[in-house]
N, CA, C and O atoms as a GROMACS GRO file, in nm:
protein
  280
    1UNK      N    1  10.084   7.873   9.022
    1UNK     CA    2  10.195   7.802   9.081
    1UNK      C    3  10.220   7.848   9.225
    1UNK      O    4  10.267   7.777   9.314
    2UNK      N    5  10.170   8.020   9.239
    2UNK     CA    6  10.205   8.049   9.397
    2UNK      C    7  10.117   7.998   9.461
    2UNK      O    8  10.148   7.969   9.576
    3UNK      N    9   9.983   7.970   9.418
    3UNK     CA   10   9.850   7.920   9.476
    3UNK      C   11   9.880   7.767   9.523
    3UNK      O   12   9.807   7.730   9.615
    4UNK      N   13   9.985   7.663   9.472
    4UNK     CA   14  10.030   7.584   9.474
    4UNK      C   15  10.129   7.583   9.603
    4UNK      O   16  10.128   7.518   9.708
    5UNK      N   17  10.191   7.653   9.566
    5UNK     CA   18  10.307   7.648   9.671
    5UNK      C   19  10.237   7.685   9.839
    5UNK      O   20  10.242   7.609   9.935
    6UNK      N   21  10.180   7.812   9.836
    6UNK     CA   22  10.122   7.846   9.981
    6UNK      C   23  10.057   7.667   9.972
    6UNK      O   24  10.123   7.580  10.030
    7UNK      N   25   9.955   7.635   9.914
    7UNK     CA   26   9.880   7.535   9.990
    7UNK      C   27   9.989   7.424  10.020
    7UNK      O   28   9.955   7.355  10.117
    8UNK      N   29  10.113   7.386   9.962
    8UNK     CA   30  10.219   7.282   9.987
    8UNK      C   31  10.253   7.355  10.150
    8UNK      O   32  10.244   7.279  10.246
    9UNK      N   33  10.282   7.467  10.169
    9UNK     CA   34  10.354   7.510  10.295
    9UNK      C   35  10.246   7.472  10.383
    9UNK      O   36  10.248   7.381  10.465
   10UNK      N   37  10.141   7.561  10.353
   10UNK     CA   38  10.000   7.529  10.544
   10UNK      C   39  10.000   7.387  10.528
   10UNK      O   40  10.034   7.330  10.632
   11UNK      N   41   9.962   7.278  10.389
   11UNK     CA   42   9.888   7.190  10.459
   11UNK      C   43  10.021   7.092  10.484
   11UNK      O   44  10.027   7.045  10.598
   12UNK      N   45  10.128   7.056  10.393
   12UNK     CA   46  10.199   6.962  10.414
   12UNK      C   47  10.311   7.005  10.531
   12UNK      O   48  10.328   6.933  10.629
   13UNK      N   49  10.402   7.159  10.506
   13UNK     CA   50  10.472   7.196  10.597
   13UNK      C   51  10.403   7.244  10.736
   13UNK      O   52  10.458   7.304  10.828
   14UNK      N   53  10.338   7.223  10.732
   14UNK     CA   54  10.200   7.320  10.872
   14UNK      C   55  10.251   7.436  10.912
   14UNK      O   56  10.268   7.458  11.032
   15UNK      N   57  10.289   7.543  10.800
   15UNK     CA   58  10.331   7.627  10.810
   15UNK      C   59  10.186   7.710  10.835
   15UNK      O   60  10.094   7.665  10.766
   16UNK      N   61  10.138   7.870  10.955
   16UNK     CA   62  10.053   7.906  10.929
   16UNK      C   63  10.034   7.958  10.826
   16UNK      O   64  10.121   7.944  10.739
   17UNK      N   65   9.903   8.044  10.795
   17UNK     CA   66   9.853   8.115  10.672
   17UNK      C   67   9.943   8.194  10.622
   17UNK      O   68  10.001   8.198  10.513
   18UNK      N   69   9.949   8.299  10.781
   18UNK     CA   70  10.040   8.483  10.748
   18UNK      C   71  10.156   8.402  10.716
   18UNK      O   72  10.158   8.397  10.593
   19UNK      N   73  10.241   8.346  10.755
   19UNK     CA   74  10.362   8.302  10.751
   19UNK      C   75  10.392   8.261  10.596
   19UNK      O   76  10.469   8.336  10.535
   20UNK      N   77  10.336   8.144  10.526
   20UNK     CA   78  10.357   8.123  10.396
   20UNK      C   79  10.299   8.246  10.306
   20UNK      O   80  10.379   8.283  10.220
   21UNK      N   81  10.182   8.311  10.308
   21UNK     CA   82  10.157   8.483  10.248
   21UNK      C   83  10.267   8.554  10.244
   21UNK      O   84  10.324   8.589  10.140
   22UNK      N   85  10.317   8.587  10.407
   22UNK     CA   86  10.398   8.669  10.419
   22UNK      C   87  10.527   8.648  10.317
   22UNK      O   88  10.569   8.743  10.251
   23UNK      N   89  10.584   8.518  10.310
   23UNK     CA   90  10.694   8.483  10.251
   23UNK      C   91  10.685   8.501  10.078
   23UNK      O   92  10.774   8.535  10.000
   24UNK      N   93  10.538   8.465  10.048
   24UNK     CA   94  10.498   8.477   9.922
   24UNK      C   95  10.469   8.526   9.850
   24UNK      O   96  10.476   8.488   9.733
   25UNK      N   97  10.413   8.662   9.901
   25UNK     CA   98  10.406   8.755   9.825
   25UNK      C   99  10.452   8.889   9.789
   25UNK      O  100  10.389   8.985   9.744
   26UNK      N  101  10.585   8.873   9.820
   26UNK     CA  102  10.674   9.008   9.769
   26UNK      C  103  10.723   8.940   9.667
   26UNK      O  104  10.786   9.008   9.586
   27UNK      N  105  10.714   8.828   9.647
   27UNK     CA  106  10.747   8.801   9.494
   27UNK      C  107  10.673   8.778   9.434
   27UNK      O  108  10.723   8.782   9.321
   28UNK      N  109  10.536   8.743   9.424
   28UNK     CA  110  10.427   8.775   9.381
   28UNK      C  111  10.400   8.897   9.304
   28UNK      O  112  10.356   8.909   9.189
   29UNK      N  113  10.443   9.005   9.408
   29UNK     CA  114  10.406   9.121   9.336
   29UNK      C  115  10.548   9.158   9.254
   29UNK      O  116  10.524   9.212   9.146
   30UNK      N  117  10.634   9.147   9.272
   30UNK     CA  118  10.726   9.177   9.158
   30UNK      C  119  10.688   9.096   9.029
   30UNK      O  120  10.669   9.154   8.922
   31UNK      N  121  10.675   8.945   9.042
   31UNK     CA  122  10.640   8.892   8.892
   31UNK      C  123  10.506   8.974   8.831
   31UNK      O  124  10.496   9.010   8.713
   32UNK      N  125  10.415   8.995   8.927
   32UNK     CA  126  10.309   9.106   8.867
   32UNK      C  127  10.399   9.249   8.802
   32UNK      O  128  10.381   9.283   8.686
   33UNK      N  129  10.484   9.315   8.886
   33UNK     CA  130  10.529   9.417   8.786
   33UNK      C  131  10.612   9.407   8.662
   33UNK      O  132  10.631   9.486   8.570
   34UNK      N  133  10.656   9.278   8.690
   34UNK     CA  134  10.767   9.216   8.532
   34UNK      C  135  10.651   9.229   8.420
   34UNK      O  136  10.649   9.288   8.312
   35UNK      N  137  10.558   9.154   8.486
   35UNK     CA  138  10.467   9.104   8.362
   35UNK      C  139  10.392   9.237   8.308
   35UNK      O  140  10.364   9.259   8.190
   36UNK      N  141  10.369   9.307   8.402
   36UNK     CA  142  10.311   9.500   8.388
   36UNK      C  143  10.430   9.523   8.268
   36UNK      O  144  10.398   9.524   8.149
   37UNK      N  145  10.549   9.539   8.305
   37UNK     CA  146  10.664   9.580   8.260
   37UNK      C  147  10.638   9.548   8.050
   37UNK      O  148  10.637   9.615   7.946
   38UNK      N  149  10.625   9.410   8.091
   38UNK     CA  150  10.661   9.329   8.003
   38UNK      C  151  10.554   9.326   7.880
   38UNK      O  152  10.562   9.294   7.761
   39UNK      N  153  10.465   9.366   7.954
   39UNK     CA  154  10.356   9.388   7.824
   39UNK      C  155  10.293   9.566   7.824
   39UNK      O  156  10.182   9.613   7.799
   40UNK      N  157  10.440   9.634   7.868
   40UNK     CA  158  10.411   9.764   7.839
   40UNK      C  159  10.314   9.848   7.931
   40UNK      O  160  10.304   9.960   7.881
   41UNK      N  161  10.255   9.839   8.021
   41UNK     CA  162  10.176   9.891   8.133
   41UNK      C  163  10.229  10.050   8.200
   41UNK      O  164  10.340  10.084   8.240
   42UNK      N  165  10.122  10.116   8.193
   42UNK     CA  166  10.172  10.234   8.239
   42UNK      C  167  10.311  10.226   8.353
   42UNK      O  168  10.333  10.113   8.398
   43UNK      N  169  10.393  10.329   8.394
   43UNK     CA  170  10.483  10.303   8.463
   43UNK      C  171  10.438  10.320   8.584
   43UNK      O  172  10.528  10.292   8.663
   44UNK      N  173  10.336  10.355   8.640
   44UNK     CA  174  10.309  10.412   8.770
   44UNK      C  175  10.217  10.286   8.830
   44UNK      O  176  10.194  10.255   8.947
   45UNK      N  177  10.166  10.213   8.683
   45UNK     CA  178  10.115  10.090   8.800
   45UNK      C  179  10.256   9.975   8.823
   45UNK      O  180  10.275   9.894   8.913
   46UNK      N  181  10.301   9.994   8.756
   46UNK     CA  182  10.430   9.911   8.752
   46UNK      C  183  10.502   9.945   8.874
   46UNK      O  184  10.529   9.845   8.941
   47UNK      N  185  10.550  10.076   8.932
   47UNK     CA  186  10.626  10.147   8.993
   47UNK      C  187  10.477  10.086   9.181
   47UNK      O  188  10.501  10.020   9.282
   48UNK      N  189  10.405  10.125   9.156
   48UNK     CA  190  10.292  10.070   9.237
   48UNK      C  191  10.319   9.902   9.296
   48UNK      O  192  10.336   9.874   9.415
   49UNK      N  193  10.320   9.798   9.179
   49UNK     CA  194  10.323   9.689   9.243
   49UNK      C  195  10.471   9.662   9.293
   49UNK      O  196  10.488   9.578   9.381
   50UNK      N  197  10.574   9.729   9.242
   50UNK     CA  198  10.721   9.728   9.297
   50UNK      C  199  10.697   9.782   9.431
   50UNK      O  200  10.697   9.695   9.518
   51UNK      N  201  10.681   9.876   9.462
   51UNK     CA  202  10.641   9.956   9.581
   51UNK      C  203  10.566   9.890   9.679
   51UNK      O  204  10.622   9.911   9.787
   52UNK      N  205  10.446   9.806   9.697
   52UNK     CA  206  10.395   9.763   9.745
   52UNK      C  207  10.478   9.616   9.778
   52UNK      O  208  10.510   9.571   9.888
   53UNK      N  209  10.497   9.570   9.668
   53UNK     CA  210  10.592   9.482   9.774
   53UNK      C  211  10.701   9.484   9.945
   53UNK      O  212  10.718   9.435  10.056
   54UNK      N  213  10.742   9.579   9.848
   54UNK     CA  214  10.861   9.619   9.975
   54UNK      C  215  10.827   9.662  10.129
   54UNK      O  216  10.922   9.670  10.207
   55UNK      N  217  10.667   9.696  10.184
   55UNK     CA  218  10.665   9.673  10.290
   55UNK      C  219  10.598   9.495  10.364
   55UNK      O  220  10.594   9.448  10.478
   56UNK      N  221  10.568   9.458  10.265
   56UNK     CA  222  10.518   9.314  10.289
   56UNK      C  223  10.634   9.269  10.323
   56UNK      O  224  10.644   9.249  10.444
   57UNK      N  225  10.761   9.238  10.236
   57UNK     CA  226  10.874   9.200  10.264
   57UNK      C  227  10.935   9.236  10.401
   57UNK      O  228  10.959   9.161  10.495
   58UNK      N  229  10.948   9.327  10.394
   58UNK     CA  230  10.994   9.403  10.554
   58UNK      C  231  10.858   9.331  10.713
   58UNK      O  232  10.882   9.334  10.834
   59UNK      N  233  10.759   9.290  10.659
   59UNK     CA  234  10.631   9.240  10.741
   59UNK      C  235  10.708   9.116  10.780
   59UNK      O  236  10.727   9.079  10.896
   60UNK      N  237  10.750   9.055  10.667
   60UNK     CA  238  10.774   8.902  10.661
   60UNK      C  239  10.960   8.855  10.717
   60UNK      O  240  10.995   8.740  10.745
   61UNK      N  241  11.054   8.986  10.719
   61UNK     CA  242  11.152   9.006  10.805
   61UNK      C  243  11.104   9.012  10.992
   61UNK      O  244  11.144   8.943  11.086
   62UNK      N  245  11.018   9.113  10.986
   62UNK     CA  246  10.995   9.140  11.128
   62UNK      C  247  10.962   9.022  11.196
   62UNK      O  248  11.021   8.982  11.296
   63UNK      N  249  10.828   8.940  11.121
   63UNK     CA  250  10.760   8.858  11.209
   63UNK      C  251  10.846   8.737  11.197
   63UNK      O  252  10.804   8.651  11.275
   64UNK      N  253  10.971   8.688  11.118
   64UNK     CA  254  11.064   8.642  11.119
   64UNK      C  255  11.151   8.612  11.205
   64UNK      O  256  11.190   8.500  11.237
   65UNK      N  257  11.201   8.767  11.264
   65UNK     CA  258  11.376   8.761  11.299
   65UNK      C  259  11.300   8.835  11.403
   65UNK      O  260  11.394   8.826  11.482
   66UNK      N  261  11.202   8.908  11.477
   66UNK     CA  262  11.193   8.983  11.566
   66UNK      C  263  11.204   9.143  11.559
   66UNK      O  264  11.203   9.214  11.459
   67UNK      N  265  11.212   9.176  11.681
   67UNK     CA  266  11.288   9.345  11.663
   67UNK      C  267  11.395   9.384  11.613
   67UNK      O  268  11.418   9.490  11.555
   68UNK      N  269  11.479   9.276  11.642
   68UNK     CA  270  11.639   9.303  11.622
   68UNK      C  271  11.665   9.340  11.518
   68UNK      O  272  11.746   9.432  11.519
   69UNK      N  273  11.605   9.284  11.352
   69UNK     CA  274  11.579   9.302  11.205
   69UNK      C  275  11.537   9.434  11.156
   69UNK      O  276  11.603   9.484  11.064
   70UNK      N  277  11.422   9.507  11.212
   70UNK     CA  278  11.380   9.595  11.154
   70UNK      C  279  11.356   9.699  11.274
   70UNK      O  280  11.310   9.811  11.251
   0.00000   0.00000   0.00000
């Protein structure tokens, strides 16, 4: 469904690549750690894909809003 959505943003919104990625995948990787979560997965890969989100997110603020944001 995210594979869906990025291609709705580049080709119909002409949004670039980084731009719809950027937006897309810090939640990406959280539904990856729900689903870790959710079917019992060690905690450290779980704690891993939580973690990894959070500088993508902060990527996708900066190239956003500028300096002023982050």
């Amino acid at each position: 469904m995210i594979a869906a959505e990025l291609f709705w943003l580049v080709r119909v919104r002409n949004w670039t690549f980084a731009d719809a990625a950027l937006r897309l995948l810090p939640g990406a990787l959280m539904m990856v750690a729900l689903r870790l979560a959710l079917v019992e997965a060690p905690w450290p890969l779980i704690a891993l894909t939580l973690a990894a989100s959070f500088p993508v997110h902060l990527a996708d603020l900066r190239r956003r809003g500028g300096p002023h944001i982050i």
